[in-house]
MDTraj code that builds the backbone (N, CA, C; nanometers):
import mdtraj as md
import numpy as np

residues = "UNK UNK UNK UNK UNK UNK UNK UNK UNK UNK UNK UNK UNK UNK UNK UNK UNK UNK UNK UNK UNK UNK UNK UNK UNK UNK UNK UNK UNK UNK UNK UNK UNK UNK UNK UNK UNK UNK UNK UNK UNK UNK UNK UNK UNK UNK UNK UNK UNK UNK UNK UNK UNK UNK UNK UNK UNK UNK UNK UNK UNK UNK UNK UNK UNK UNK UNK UNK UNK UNK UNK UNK UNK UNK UNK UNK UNK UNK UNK UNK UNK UNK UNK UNK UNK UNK UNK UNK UNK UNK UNK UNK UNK UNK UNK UNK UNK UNK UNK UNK UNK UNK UNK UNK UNK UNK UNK UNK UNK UNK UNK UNK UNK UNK UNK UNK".split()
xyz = np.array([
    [14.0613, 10.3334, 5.9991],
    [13.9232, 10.3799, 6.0082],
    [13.9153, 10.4971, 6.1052],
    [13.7999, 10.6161, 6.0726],
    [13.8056, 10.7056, 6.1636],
    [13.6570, 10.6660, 6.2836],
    [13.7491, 10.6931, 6.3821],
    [13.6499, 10.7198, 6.4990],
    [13.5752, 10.8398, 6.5422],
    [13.4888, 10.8970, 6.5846],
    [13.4551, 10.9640, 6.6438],
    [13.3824, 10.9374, 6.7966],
    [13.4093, 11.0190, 6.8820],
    [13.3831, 10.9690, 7.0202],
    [13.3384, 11.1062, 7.0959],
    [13.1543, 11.0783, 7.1215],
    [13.0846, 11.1939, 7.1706],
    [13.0983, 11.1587, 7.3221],
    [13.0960, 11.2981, 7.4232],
    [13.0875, 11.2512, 7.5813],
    [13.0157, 11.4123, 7.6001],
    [12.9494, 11.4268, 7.7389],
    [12.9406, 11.5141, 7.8194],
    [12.7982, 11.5633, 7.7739],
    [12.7158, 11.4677, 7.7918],
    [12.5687, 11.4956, 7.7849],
    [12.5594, 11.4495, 7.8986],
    [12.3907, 11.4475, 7.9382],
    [12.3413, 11.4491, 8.0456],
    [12.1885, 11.4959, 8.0695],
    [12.1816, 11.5021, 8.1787],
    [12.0764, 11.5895, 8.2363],
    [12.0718, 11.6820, 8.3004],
    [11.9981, 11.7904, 8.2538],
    [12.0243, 11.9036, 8.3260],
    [11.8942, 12.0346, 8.2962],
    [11.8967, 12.1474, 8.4095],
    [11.7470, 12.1853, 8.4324],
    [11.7546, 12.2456, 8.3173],
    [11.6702, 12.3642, 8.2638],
    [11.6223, 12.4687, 8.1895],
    [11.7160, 12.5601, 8.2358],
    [11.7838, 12.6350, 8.1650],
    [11.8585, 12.7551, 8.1570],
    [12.0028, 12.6680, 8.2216],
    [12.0676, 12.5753, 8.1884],
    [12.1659, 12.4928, 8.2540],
    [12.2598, 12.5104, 8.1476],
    [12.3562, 12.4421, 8.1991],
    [12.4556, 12.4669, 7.9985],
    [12.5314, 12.3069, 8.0626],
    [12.5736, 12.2899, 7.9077],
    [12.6153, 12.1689, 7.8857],
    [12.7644, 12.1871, 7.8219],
    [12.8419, 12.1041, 7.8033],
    [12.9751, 12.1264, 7.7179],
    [12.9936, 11.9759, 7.6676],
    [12.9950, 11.9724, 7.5400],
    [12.9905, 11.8588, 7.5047],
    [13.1239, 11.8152, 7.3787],
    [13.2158, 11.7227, 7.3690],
    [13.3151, 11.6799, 7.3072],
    [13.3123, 11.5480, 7.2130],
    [13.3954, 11.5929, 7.1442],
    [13.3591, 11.5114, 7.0367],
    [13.5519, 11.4782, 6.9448],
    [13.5693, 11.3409, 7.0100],
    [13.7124, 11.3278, 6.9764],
    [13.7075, 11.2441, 6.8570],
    [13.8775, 11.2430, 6.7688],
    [13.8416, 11.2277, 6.6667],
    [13.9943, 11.1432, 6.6402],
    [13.9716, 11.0067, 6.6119],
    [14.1058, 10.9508, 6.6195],
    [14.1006, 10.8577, 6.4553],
    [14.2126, 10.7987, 6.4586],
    [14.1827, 10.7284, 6.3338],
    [14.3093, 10.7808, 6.2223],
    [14.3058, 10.8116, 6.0773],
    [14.3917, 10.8222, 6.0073],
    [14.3492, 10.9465, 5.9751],
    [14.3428, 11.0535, 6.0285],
    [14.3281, 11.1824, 6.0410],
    [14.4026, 11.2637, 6.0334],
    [14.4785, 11.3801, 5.9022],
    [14.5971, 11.4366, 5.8953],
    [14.5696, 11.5834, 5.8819],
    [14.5004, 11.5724, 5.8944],
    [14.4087, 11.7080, 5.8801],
    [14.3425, 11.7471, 5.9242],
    [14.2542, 11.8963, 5.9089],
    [14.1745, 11.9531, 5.9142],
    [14.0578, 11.9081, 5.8327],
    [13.9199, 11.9200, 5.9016],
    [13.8091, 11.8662, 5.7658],
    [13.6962, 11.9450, 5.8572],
    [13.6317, 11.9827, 5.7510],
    [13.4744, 12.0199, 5.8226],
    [13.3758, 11.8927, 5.9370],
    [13.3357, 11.9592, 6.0416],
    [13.2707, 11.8702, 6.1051],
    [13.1682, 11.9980, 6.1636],
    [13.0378, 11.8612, 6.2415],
    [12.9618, 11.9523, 6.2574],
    [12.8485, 11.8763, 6.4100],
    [12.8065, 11.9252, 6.4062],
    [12.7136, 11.8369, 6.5319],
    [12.5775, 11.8535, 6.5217],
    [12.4975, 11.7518, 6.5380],
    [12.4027, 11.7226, 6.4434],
    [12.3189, 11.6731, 6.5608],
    [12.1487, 11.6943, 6.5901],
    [12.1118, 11.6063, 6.7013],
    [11.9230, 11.5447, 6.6229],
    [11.8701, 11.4509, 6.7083],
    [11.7572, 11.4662, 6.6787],
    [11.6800, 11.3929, 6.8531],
    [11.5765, 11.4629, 6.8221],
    [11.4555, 11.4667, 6.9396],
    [11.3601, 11.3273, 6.8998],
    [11.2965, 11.2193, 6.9552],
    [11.2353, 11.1747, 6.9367],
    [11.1124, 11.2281, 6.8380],
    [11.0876, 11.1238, 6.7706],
    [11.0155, 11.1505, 6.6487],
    [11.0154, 11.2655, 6.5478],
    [11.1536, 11.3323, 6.5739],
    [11.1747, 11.4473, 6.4733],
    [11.2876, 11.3481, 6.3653],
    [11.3289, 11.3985, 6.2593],
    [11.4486, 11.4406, 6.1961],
    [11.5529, 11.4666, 6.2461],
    [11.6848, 11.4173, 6.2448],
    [11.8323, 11.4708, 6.2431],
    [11.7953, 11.6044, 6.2215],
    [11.8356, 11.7081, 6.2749],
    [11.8859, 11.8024, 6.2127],
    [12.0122, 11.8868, 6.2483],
    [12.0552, 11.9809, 6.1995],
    [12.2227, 12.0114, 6.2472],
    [12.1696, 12.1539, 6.2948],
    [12.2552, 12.1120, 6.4070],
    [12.3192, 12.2441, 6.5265],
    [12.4421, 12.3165, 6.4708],
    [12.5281, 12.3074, 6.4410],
    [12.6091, 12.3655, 6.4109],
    [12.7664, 12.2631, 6.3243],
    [12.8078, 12.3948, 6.2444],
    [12.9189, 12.3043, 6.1990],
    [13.0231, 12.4015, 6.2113],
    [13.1702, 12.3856, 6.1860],
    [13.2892, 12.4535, 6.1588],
    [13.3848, 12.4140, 6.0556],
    [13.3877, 12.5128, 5.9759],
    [13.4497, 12.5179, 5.8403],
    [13.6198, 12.4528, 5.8680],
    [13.6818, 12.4235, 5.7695],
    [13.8519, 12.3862, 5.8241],
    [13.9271, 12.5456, 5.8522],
    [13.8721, 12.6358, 5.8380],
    [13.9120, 12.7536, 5.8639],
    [13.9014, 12.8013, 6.0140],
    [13.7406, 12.7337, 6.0557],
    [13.7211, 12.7539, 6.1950],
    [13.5892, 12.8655, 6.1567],
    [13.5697, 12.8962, 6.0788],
    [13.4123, 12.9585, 6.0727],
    [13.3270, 12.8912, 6.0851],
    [13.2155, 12.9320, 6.2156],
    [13.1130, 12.8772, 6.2756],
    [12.9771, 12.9037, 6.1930],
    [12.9050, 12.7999, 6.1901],
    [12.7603, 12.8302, 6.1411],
    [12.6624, 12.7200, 6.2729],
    [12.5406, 12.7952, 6.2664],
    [12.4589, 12.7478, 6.3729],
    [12.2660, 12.7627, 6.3076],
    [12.2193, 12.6598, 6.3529],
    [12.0947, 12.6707, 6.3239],
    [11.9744, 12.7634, 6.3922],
    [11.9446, 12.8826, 6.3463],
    [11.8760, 12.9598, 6.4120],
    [11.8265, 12.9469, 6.5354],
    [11.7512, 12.8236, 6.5817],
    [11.7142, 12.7799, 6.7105],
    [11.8218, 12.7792, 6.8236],
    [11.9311, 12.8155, 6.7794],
    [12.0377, 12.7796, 6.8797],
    [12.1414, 12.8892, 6.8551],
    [12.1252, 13.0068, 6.8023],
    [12.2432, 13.1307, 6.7617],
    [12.2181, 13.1874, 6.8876],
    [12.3408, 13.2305, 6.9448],
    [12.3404, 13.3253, 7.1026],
    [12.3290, 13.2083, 7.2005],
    [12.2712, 13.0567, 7.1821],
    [12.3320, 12.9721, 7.3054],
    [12.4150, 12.8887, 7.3084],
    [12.4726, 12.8708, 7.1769],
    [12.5545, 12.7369, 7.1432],
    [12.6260, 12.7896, 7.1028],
    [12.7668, 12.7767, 7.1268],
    [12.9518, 12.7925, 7.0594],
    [12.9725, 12.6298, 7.0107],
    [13.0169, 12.6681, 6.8715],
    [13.0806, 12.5564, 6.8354],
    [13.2409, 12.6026, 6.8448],
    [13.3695, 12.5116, 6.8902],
    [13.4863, 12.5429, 6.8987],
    [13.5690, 12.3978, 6.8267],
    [13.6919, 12.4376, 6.8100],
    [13.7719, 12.2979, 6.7828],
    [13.9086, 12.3120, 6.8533],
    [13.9655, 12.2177, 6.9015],
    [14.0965, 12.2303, 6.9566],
    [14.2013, 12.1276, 6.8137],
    [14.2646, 12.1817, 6.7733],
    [14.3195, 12.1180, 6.6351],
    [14.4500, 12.0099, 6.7013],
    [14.5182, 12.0662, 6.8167],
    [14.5951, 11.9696, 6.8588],
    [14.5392, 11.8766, 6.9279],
    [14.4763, 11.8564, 6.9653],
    [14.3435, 11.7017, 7.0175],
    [14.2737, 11.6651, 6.9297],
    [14.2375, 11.7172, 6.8216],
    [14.1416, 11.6552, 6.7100],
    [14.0169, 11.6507, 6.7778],
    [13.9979, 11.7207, 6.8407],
    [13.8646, 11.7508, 6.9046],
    [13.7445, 11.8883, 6.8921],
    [13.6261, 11.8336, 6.8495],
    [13.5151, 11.9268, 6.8535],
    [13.4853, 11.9405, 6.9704],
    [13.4112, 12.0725, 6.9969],
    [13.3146, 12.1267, 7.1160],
    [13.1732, 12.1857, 7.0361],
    [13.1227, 12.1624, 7.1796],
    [12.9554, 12.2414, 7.1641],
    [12.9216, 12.3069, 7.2907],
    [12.9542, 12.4505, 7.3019],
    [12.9265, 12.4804, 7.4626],
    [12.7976, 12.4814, 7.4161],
    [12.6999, 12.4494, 7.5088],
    [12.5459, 12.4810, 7.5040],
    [12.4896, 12.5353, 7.6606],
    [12.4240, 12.6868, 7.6142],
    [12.3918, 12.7763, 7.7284],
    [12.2566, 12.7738, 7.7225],
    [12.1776, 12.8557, 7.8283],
    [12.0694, 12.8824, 7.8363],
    [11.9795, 12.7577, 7.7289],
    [11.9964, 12.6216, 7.8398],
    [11.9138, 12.5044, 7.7898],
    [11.7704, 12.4995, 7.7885],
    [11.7098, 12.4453, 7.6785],
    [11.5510, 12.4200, 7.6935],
    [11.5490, 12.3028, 7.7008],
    [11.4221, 12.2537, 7.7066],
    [11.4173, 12.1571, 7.7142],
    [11.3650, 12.0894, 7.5440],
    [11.3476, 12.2030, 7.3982],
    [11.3290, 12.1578, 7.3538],
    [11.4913, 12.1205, 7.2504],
    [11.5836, 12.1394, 7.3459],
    [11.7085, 12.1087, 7.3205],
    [11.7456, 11.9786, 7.3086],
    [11.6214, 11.8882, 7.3904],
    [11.6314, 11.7867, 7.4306],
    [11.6551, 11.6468, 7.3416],
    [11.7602, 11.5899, 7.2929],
    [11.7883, 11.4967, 7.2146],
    [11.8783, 11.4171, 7.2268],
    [11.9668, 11.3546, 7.0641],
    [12.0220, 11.2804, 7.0803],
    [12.1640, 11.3702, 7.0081],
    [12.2671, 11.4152, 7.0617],
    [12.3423, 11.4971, 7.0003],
    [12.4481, 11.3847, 6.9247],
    [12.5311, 11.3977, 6.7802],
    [12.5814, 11.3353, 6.6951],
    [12.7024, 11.4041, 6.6669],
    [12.8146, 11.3803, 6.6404],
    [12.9331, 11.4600, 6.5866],
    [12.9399, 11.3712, 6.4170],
    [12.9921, 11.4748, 6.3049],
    [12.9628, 11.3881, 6.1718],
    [13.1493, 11.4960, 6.1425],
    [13.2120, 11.3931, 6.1120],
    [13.3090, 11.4498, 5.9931],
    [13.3617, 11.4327, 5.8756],
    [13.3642, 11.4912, 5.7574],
    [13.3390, 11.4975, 5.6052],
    [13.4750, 11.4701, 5.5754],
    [13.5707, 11.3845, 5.5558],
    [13.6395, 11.3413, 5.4727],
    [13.7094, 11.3949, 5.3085],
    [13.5830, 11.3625, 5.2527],
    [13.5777, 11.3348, 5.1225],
    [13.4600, 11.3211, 5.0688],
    [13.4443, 11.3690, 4.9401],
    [13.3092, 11.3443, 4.9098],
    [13.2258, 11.2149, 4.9202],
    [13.1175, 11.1791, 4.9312],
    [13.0054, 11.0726, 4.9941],
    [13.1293, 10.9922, 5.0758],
    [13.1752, 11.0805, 5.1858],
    [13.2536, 10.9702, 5.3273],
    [13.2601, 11.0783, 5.3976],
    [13.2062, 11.0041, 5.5110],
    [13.1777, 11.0180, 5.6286],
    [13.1555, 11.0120, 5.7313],
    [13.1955, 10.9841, 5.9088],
    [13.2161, 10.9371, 5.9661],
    [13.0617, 10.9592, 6.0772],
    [13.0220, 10.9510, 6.1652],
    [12.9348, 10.9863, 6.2667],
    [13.0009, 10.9159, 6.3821],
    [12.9636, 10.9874, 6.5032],
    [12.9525, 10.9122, 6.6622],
    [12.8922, 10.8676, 6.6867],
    [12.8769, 10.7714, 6.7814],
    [12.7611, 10.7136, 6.8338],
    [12.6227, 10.7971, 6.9242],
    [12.6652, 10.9231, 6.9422],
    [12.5541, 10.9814, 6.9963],
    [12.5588, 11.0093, 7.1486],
    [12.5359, 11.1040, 7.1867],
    [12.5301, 11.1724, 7.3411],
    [12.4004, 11.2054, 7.3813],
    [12.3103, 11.1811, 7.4423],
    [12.2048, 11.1908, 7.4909],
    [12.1837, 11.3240, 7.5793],
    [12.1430, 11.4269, 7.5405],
    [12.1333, 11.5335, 7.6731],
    [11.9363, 11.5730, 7.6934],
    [11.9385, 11.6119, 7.8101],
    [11.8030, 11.5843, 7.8262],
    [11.7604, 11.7444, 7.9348],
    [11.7230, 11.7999, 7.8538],
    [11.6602, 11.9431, 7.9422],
    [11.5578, 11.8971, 8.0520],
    [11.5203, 11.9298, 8.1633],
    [11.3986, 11.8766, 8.1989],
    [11.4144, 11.9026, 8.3701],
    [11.3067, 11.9422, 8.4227],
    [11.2898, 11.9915, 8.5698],
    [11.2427, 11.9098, 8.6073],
])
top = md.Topology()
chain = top.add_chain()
for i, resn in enumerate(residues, 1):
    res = top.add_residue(resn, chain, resSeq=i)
    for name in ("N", "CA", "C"):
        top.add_atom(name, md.element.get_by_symbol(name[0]), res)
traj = md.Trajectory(xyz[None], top)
């Protein structure tokens, strides 16, 4: 079974940055698209960013120019640098990786919280 394992949320002011990881263990031989995904109380999931198995980044307008998505391929590990924080940044951040068609894995979730 695959794991995924989110860390490095928190709290932190307005204009703060965060770096957040997202490890990936399990029967994993490859490369696969993954992506990081968050939601805010009483909103929708929605996705922050993903990276292709190539390593091409895509990002959700609300977050282009503060968020790097990166991958380190020998750790099996995602990143999310996140810069110049708001507070409407403020959620529950998710790592999701695509397998195979309808399979798919999620993390349990990292909590980061903008706020003065």
């Amino acid at each position: 079974q695959v794991q995924l394992v989110e860390s490095g949320g928190g709290l932190v002011q307005p204009g703060g940055s965060l770096r957040l990881s997202c490890a990936v263990s399990g029967s994993i031989f490859t490369i696969y698209p993954m992506g990081w995904y968050r939601q805010a109380p009483g909103k929708e999931r929605e996705l922050v960013a993903d990276i292709t198995t190539g390593g091409n980044p895509n990002y959700a307008d609300s977050v282009k120019g503060r968020f790097t998505i990166s991958r380190d391929i020998a750790k099996n590990t995602v990143f999310l640098q996140m810069n110049s924080l708001k507070p409407e940044d403020t959620g529950v951040y998710y790592c999701r990786i695509v397998v195979h068609v309808h399979v798919e894995f999620w993390g349990q979730g990292t909590q980061v919280t903008v706020s003065s």
